[in-house]
C-alpha distance (Angstrom), angle and dihedral (degrees) to the residues before:
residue distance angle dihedral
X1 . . .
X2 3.99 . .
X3 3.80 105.3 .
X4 3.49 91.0 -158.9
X5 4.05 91.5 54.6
X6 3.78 88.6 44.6
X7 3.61 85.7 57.1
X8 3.50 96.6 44.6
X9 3.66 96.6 54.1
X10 3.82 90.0 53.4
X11 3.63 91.2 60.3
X12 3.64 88.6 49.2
X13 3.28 95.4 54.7
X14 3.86 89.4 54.5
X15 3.54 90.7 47.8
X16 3.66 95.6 54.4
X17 4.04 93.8 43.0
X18 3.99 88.0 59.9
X19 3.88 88.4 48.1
X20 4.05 101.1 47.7
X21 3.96 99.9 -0.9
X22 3.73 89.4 -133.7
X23 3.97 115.5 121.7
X24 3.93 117.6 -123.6
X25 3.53 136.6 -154.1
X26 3.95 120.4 -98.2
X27 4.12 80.0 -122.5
X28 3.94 96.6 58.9
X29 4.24 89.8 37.5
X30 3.85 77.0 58.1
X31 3.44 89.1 65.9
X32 4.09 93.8 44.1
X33 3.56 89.8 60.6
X34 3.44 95.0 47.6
X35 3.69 89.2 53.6
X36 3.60 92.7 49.8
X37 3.57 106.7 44.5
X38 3.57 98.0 27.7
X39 3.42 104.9 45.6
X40 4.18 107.8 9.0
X41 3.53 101.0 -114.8
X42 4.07 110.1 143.8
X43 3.87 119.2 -129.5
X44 3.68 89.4 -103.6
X45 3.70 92.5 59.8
X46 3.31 96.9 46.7
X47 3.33 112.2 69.7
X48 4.17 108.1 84.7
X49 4.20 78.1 44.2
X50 3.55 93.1 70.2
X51 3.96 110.7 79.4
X52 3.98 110.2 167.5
X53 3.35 125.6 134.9
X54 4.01 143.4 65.9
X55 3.77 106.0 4.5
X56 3.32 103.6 -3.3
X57 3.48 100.6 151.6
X58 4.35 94.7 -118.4
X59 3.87 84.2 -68.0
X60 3.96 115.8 122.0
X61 3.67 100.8 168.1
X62 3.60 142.8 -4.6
X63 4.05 137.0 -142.2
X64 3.82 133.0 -171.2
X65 3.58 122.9 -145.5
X66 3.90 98.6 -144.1
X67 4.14 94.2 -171.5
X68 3.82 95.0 36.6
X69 4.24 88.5 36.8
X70 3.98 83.8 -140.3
X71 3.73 124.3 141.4
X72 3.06 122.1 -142.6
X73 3.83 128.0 -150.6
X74 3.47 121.8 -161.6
X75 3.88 154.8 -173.8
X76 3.66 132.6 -164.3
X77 4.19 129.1 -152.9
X78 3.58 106.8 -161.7
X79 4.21 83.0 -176.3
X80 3.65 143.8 105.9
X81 3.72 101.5 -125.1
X82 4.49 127.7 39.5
X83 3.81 116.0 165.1
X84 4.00 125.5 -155.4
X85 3.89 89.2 -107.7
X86 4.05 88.7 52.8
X87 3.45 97.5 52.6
X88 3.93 95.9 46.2
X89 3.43 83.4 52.1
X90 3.70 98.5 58.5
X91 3.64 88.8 40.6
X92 3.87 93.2 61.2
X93 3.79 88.8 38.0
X94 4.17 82.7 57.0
X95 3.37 94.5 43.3
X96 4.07 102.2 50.7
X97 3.82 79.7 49.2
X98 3.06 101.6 60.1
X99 4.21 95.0 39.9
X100 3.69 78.5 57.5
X101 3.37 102.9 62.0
X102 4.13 86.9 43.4
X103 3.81 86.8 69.4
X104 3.65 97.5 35.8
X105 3.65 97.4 -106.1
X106 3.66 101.0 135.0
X107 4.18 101.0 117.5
X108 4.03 80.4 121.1
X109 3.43 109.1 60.9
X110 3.93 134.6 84.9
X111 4.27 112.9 -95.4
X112 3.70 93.1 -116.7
X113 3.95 90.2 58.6
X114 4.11 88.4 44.5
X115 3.67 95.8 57.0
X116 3.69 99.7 34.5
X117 4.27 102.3 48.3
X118 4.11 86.4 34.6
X119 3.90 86.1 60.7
X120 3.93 96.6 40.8
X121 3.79 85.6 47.3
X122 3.40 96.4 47.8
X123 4.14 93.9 51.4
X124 3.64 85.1 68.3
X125 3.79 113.6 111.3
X126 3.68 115.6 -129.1
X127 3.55 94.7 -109.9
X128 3.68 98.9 47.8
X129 4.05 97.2 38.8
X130 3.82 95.7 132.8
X131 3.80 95.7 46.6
X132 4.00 90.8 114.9
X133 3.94 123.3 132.5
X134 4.01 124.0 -159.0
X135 3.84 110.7 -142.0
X136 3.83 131.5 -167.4
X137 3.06 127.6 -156.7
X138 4.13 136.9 -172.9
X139 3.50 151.5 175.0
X140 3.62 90.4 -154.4
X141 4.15 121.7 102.5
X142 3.55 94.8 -104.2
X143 3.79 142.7 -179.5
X144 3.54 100.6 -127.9
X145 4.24 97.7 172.1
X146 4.03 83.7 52.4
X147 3.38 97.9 46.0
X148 3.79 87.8 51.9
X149 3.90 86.5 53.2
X150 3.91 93.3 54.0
X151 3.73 92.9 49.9
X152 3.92 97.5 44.1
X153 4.11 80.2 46.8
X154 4.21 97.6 53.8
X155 3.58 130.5 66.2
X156 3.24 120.5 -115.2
X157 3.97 150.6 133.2
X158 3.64 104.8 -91.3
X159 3.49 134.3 77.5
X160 3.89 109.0 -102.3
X161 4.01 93.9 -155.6
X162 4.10 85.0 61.9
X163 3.48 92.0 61.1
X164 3.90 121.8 99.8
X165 4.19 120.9 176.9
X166 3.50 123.8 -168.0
X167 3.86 125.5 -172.2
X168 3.54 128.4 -158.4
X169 4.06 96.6 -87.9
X170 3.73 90.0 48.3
X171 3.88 84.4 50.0
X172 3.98 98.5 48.2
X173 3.93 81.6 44.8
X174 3.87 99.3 60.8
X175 3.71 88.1 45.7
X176 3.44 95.1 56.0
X177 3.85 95.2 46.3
X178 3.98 84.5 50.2
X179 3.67 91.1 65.9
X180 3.47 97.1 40.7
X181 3.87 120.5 114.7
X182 3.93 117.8 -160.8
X183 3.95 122.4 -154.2
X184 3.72 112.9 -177.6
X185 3.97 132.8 -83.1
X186 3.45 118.5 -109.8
X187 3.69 116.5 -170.8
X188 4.26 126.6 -1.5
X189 4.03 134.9 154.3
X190 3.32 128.8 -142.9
X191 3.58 144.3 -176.4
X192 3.59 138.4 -103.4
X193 4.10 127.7 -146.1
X194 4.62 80.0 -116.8
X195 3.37 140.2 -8.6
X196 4.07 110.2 -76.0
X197 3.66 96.1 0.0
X198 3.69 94.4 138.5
X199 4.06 138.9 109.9
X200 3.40 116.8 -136.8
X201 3.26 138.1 -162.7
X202 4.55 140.8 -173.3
X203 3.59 138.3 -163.7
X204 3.72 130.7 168.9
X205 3.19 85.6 -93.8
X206 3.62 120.8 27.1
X207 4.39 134.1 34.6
X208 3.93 117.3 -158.3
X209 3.87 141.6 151.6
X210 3.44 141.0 -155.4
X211 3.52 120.0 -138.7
X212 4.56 142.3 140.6
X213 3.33 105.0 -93.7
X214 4.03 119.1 -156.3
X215 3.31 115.3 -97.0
X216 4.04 91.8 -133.5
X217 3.67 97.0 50.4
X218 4.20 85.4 60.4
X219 3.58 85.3 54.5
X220 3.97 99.9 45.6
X221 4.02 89.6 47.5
X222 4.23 83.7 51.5
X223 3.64 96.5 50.0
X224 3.66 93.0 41.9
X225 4.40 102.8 42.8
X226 3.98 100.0 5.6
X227 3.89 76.8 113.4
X228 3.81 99.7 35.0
X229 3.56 109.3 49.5
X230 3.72 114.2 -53.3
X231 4.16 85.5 129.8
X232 4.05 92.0 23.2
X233 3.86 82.2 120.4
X234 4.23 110.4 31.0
X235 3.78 105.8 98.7
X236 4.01 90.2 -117.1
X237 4.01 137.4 30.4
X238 3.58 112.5 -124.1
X239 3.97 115.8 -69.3
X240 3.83 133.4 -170.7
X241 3.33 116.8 -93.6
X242 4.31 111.5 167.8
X243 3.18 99.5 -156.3
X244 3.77 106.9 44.6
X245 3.95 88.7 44.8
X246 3.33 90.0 59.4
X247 3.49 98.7 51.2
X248 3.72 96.0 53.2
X249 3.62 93.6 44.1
X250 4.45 91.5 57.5
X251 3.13 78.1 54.4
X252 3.54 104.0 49.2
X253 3.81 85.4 42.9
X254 3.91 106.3 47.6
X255 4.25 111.9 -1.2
X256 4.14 100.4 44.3
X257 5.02 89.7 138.9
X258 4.11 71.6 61.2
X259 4.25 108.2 48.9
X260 3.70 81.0 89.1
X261 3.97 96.6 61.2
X262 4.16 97.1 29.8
X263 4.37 94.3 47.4
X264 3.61 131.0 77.9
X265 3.80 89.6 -153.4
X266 3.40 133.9 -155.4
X267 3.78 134.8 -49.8
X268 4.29 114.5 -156.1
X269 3.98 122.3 -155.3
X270 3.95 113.0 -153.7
X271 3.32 141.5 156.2
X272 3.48 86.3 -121.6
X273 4.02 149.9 -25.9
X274 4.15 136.3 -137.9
X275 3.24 115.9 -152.3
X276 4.25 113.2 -152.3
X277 3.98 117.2 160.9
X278 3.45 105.5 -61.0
X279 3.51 101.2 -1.3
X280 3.57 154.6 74.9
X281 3.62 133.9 -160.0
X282 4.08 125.0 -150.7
X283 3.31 126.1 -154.0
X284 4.07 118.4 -169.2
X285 4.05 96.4 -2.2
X286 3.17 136.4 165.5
X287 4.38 123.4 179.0
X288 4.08 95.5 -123.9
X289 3.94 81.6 172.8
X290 3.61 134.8 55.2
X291 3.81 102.5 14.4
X292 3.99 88.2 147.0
X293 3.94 86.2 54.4
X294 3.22 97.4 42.5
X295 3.96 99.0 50.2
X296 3.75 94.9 42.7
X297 3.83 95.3 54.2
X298 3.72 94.8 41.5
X299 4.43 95.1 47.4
X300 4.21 81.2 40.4
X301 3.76 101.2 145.7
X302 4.07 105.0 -176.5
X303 3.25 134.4 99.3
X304 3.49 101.4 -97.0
X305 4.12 116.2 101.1
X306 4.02 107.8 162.8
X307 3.64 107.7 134.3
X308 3.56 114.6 -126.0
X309 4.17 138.7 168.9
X310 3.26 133.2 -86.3
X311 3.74 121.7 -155.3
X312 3.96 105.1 -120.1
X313 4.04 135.0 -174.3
X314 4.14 111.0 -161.7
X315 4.02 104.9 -172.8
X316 3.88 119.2 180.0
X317 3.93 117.0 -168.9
X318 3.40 119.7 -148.5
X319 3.68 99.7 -145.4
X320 3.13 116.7 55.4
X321 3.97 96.1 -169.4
X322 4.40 77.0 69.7
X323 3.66 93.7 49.8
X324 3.82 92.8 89.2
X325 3.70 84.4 55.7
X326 3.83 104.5 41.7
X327 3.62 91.6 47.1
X328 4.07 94.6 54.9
X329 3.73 85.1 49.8
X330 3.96 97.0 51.0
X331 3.98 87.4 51.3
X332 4.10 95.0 53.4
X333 3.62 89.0 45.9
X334 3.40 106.2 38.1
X335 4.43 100.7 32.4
X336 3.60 108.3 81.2
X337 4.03 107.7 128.7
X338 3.64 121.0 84.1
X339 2.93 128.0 -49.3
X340 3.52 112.7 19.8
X341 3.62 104.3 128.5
X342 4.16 129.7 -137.0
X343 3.92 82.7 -126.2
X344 3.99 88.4 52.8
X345 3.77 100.4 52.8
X346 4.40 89.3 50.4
X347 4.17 85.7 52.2
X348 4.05 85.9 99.0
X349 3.40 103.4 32.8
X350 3.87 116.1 133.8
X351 3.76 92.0 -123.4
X352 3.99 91.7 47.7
X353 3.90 93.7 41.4
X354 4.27 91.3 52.7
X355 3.97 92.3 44.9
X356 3.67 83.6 53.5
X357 3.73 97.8 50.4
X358 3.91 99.2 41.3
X359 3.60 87.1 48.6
X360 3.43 93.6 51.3
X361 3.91 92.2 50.3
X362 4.06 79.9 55.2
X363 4.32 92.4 53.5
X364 3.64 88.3 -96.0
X365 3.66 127.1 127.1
X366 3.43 117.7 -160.3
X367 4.21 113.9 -165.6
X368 3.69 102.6 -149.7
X369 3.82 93.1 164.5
X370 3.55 127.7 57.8
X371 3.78 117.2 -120.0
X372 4.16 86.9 23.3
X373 3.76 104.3 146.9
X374 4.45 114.9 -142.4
X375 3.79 107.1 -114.7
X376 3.49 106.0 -178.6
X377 3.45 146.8 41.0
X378 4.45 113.6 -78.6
X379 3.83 134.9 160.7
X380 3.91 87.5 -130.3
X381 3.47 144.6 12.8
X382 3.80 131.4 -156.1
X383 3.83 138.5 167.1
X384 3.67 111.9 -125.5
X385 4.15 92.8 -121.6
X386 3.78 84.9 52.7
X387 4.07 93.2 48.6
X388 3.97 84.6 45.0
X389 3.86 95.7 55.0
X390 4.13 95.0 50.2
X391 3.41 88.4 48.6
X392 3.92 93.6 49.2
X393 4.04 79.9 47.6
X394 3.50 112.2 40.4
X395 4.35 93.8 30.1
X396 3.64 112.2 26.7
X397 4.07 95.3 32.3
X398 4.12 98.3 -126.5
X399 3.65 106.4 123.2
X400 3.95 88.2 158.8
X401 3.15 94.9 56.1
X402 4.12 101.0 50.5
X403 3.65 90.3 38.4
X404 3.95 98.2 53.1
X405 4.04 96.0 18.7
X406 3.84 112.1 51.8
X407 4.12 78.3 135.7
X408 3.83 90.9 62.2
X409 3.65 98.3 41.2
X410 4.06 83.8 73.6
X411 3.80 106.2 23.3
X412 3.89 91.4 46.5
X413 4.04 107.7 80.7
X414 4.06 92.2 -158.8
X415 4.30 87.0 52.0
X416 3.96 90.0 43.6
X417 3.42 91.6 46.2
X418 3.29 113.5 50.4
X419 4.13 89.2 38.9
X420 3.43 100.8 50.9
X421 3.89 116.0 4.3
X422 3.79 80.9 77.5
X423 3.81 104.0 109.7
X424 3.43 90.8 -138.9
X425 4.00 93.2 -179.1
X426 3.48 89.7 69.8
X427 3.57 96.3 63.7
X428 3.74 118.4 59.1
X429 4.20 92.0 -162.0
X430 3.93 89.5 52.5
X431 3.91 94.1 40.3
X432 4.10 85.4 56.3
X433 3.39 88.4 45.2
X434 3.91 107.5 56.5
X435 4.23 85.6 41.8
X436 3.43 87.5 55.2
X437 3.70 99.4 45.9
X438 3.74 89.6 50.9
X439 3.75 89.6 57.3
X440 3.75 88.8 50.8
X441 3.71 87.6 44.5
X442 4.29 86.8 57.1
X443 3.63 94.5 41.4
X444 3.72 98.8 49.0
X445 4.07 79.1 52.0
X446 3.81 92.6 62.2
X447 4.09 92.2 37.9
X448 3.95 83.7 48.9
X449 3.68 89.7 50.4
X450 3.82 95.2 57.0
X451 3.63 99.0 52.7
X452 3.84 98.2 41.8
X453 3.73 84.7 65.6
X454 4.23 92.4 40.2
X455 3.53 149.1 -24.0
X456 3.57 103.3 73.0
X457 3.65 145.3 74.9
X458 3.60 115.4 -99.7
X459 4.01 93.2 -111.3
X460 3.66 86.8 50.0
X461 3.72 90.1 45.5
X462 4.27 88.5 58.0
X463 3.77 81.8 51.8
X464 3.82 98.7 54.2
X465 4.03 83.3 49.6
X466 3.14 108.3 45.4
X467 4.00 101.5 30.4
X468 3.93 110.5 58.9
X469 3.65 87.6 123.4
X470 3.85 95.9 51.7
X471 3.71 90.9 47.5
X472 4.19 96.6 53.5
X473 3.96 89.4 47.5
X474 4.08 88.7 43.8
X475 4.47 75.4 46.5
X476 3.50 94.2 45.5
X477 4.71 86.5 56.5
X478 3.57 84.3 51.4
X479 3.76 94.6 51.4
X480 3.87 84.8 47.6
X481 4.08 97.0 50.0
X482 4.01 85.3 36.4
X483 4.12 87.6 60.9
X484 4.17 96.4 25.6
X485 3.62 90.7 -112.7
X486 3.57 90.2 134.2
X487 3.81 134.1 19.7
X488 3.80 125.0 -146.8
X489 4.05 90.0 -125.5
X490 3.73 84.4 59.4
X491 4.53 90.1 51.8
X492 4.11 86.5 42.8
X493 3.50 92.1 59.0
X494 3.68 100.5 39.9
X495 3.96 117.4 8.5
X496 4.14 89.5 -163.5
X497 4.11 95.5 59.2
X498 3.67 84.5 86.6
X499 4.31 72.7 73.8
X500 3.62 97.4 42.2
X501 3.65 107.6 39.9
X502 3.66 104.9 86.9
X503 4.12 116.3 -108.8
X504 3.61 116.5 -117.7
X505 3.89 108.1 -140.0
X506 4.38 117.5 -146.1
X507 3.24 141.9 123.1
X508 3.53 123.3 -71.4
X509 3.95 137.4 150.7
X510 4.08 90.2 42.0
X511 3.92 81.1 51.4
X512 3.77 85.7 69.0
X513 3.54 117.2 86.3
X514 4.04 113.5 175.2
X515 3.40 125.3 107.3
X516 3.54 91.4 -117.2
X517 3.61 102.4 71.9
X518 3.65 100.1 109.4
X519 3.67 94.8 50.2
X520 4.01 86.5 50.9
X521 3.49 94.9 54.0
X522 4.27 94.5 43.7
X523 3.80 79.9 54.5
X524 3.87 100.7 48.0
X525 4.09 86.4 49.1
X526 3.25 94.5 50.7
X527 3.75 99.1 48.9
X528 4.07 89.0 45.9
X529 3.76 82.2 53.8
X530 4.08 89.5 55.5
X531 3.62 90.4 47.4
X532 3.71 106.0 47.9
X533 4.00 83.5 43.0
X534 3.96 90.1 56.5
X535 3.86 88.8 49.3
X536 3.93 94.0 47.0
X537 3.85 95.5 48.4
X538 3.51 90.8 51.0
X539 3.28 96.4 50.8
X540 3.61 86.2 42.7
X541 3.71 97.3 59.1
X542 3.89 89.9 45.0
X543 3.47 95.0 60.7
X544 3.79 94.4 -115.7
X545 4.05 97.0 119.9
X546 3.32 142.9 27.6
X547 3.44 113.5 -150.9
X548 3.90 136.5 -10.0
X549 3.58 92.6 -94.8
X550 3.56 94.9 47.5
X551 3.87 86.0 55.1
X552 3.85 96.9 44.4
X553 4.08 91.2 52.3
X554 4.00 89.1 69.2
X555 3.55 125.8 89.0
X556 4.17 92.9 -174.1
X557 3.71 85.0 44.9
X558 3.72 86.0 60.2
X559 3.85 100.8 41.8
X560 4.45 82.4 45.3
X561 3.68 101.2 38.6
X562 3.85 108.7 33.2
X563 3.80 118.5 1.2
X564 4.04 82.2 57.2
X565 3.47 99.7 48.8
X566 4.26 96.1 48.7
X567 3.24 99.1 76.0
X568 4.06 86.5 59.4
X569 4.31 80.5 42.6
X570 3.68 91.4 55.3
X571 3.74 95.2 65.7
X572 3.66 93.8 47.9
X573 3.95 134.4 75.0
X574 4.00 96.6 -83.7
X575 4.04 82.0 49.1
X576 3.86 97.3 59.5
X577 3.44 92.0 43.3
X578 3.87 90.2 52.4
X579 4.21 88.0 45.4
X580 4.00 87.1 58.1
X581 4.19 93.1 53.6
X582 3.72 101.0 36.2
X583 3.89 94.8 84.3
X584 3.56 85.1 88.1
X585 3.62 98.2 68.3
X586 4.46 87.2 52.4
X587 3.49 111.9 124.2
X588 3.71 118.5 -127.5
């Protein structure tokens, strides 16, 4: 077995003791790792994920895709040996689970299993409710292509494109990449198909070619930079997609005269490019096209070696003030398989690139690229999707929305717009605003912390989880009633003017200068948690929801079911508690 997965999953087993000082099995710290390495979740958030056990319906974990909204169901073989008929087994055992719990069937399985696929189902939007994947994974030395074969070869129930299998070297590979750090390439040469056999091309302000690239001078630049800075500049590393690794590895195996015709190519950033005979030298380059390509031909294990061409764009821009600019353009153009993501093709946009660097000046850093690694020391850090969805929260009042739409908050030009195309530089009052709401955004993260390990009921606990969003909007009233932007007469009459009223952007939480501030904020969260709880258990018991996530993925559930009812809250116990904390939120 993997020594670097055995290793891993005794570190996750330490991890896990110090978060609910209960011992695990090497078997379920398996599925931990996976979690973490696989798909990002920290330890901490991990543990209602993990489902194994007595009747759990052949499911051992599960993982949501928030930017695809895909669920992912999965098992994990913490064993030396798995054969084909095995794993289409579990596969159909993970399947008719998971049909179960679509019609409600699901008296059978174990309560951790209930709660945790009834939630993931539930985060599905309508339109996308059979967006669900079934992965495998194993320890054992498997044969993943043949085990593909066997499945796409045997009747059965589920849908064979859905199905992902990892072995252990696949495994021990994704862990590796996830530690990996890339700084950028400087200089490289590679080689054309024959001398001068290019098309090139000049503007004012840019230079490129096109040209067929050899297929083993891809793979020399990969093993050389893939882990310092061949992708510094594309707008994404490399991510699994089934369907389109496939299809390049057929051809890879069988069809390599036609790569040429059936491949987008590549597409190289520099600073610039030489052209002499057959090849071209790069200085300061980056591939910001064709990462998937690149990878899969380059980690090609078959048995197929004939070189072959790949089509290839090199463009140098000549001002590099523009690159920001030219760059965001080739990725909309150019980005169209699977799965480049809405967020992905915004991570060089002009406005996204100077909210970066004036937060930065302020000890900020700002992620506006997925995979980017932190160099440097900052107060805070924060993706851009994440600083998007408080501030569809807390400002504009659509928790639903950010929680269930992280997709639309970039694809959607009236979201985008009125979140980021702000120019919040300008404006002292806003520029105060977003640090500050970053710094609530990191405190609430160590408050959240706390009571996901203890303090609360376990209802209340599935509220905490799975209703950040609802809290910041439910923050963002108490801001407005801290500063009398809005009144509760005005809320009573019409739950959605918390929408319509206009926000009032200032400073606020590093306005506050007690030393009680922490201990106001634990309390506000906590009594947000006791409301929203309230709301969901009646609607619970009235047959209205489902779940908590299926409540907390609603906007007009929010305006109906708890922005109505605080008004009525504010007068009670929970609302003098609130009144006492909310001078936190008062603008200077």
């Amino acid at each position: 077995m993997s020594e670097i997965i055995k290793s891993q999953v005794a570190i996750a087993k330490d991890q896990l003791k110090t978060i609910n000082e209960k011992a695990i099995s090497d078997d379920r710290a398996f599925s931990h790792v996976l979690l973490h390495y696989i798909f990002g979740y920290e330890f901490i958030d991990q543990i209602d994920l993990v489902t194994d056990g007595t009747n759990d319906g052949g499911i051992d974990f599960l993982a949501f895709d928030d930017e695809e909204s895909k669920l992912i169901v999965c098992q994990s073989k913490y064993t030396g040996t798995l054969s084909f008929d095995q794993i289409i087994t579990e596969l159909g055992k993970m399947y008719s689970t998971v049909q179960n719990f679509k019609q409600s069937h699901t008296g059978s399985y174990n309560d951790r299993l209930k709660k945790a696929l009834q939630n993931a189902l539930d985060r599905l939007p309508d339109e996308n409710a059979d967006n669900i994947e079934y992965h495998i994974f194993t320890t054992a030395p498997l044969d993943v292509n043949g085990a593909m074969k066997k499945i796409i070869n045997t009747q059965h129930e589920f849908p064979s494109d859905s199905v992902t299998i990892y072995n252990a070297d696949q495994i021990e590979t994704e862990i590796q990449k996830a530690q990996a750090q890339l700084p950028t390439v400087k200089e490289a040469t590679i080689e054309l198909d024959k001398a001068k056999n290019y098309l090139e091309y000049e503007s004012d302000d840019l230079s490129g070619i096109l040209c067929n690239v050899l297929s083993t001078s891809i793979i020399q630049l990969y093993n050389k930079y893939a882990g310092e800075g061949l992708f510094d500049l594309n707008i994404r590393k490399y991510i699994r997609n089934t369907l389109v690794d496939s299809g390049i590895k057929r051809t890879l195996d069988s069809d390599r005269e036609n790569f040429w015709f059936l491949n987008n190519g590549i597409i190289i950033a520099c600073t610039e490019f030489i052209v002499d005979g057959n090849t071209i030298k790069l200085s300061d380059f980056s591939i910001v096209n064709g990462g998937q390509t690149t990878t899969l031909i380059s980690t090609y294990k078959g048995t197929n070696s004939k070189e072959f061409y790949i089509p290839c764009k090199i463009v140098a821009t000549k001002d590099d003030s523009q690159a920001a600019f030219f760059y965001t353009k080739i990725a909309e153009a150019t980005n169209s398989q699977k799965p480049i993501f809405p967020r992905d093709l915004k991570s060089n946009a002009p406005e996204m690139v100077k909210l970066q660097n004036w937060l930065k000046q302020d000890g900020i850093y700002l992620e506006i690229k997925r995979g980017q690694k932190v160099k440097g020391s900052y107060k805070y850090s924060i993706k851009n999707d994440e600083l998007g969805q408080i501030l569809l929260s807390f400002v504009h009042q659509q928790p639903g929305t950010s929680r269930n739409g992280k997709k639309k908050i970039f694809d959607t030009p009236a979201i985008y717009d009125k979140l980021f195309k702000v120019n919040y530089d300008r404006d002292q009052q806003k520029k105060a605003f977003v640090k500050d709401l970053i710094e609530l955004d990191s405190r609430y993260a160590e408050i959240e912390k706390k009571y996901k390990v203890s303090g609360l009921t376990p209802i209340q606990t599935e509220v905490l989880k799975n209703g950040k969003q609802t809290i910041f909007a439910l923050m963002g009233v108490c801001y407005r009633f801290a500063n009398a932007d809005i009144s509760e007469s005005e809320i009573i009459n019409n739950p959605k003017s918390v929408t319509t009223i206009p926000f009032v952007y200032g400073s606020m939480i590093s306005n506050y200068h007690e030393d009680d501030f922490e201990k106001k904020l634990d309390r506000v969260i906590k009594v947000l948690v006791y409301i929203i709880t309230d709301a969901y258990e009646n609607a619970f018991n009235s047959g209205q929801t489902t779940s908590v996530s299926n409540m907390m993925k609603s906007d007009d559930r929010y305006y109906k079911d708890i922005v109505s009812k605080f008004p009525q809250v504010w007068g009670m116990m929970y609302g003098e508690e609130l009144r006492t904390c909310i001078d936190i939120f008062k603008r200077a």
